[in-house]
C-alpha positions, 0 to 999 in steps of 0.5 A, spaced: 357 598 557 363 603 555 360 610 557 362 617 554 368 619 559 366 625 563 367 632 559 362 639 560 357 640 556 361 645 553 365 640 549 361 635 547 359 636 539 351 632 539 348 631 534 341 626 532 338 625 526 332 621 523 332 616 518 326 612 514 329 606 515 329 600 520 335 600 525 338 593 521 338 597 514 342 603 518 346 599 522 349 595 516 351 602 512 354 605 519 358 598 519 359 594 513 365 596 508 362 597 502 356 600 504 361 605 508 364 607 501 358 608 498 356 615 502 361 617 508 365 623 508 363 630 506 360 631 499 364 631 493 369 626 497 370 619 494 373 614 498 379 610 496 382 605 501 377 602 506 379 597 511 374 595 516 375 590 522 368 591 526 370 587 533 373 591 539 379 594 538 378 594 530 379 599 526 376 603 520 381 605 516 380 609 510 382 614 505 378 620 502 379 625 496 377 632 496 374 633 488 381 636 488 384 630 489 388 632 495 387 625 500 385 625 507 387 619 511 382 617 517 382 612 522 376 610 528 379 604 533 372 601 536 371 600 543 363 597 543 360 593 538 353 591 540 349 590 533 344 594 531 345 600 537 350 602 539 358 604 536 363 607 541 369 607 538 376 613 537 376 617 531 382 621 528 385 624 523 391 618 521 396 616 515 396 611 510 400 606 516 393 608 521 398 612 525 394 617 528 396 625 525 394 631 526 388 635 522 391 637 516 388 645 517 387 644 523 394 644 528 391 645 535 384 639 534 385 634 538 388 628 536 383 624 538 375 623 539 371 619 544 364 618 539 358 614 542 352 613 536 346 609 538 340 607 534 333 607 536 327 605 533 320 608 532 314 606 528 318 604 523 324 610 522 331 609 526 334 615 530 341 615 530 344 620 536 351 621 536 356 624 541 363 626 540 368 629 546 375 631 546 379 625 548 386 626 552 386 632 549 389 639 552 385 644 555 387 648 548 385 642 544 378 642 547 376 649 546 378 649 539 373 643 539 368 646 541 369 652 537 368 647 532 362 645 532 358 649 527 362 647 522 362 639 525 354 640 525 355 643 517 359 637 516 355 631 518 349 634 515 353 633 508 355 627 510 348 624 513 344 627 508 349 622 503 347 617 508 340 618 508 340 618 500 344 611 500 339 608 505 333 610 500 337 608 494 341 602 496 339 598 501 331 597 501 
């Protein structure tokens, strides 16, 4: 098992959230292509290209657009795969090539960032538990990050109530 790499408590952006669903139905939205299309990203994006090879050192490559059109250009790099608990994968900010680029508003965020999600159950529901930290980042990139939190909080909740909406349509 790939663990978080060691960063103080201070960085670490932490989040968990409860889904009425079982473990399966948010597994398969978390990691199937045409699930992910349908709901990830903040509101009012739309997703464009998607690409996903869900294995170790797989990618998750895929472009959103803002209701401006402006695109965003993503990549994750999974590390562990174990259906239907656990994702640990690298994300960051990329071109339409997947290589790895700086956040378009943010010069100083890091390039890229540890993530671990996990998913339990109880009583029918799934807990999906997410932890992202710094990775080969700069002590400025990591204080950047950690400043970020609050808009990261706002952002995913946009993004899991998109998923939680998804889950409740789509997938029963």
């Amino acid at each position: 098992m790939i663990d978080t790499p060691q960063a103080a408590d201070s960085e670490a952006f932490v989040l968990s959230r409860v889904f009425d669903a079982p473990p399966a139905l948010v597994w398969k939205a978390l990691t199937e292509r045409d699930h992910l299309v349908k709901w990830w990203g903040p509101k009012g994006f739309t997703m464009r290209v998607a690409t996903l090879d869900l294995r170790p050192g797989g990618t998750f490559h895929y472009c959103m657009a803002s209701p401006n059109g402006q695109e965003m250009w993503g990549k994750f790099v999974y590390k562990e795969v174990v259906a239907p608990e656990r994702l640990v994968f690298i994300n960051s900010f990329s071109d339409a090539k997947g290589g790895i680029t700086r956040h378009p508003m943010a010069p100083d965020w890091p390039l890229e960032v540890f993530n671990v999600q996990t998913l339990t159950e109880a009583n029918g529901k799934t807990t999906l538990s997410m932890r992202g930290t710094p990775h080969n980042a700069t002590a400025a990139e990591s204080k950047v990050f950690a400043a970020g939190h609050t808009s990261m909080q706002a952002g995913f909740k946009g993004t899991l109530d998109q998923l939680e909406t998804y889950l409740a349509q789509s997938l029963r």
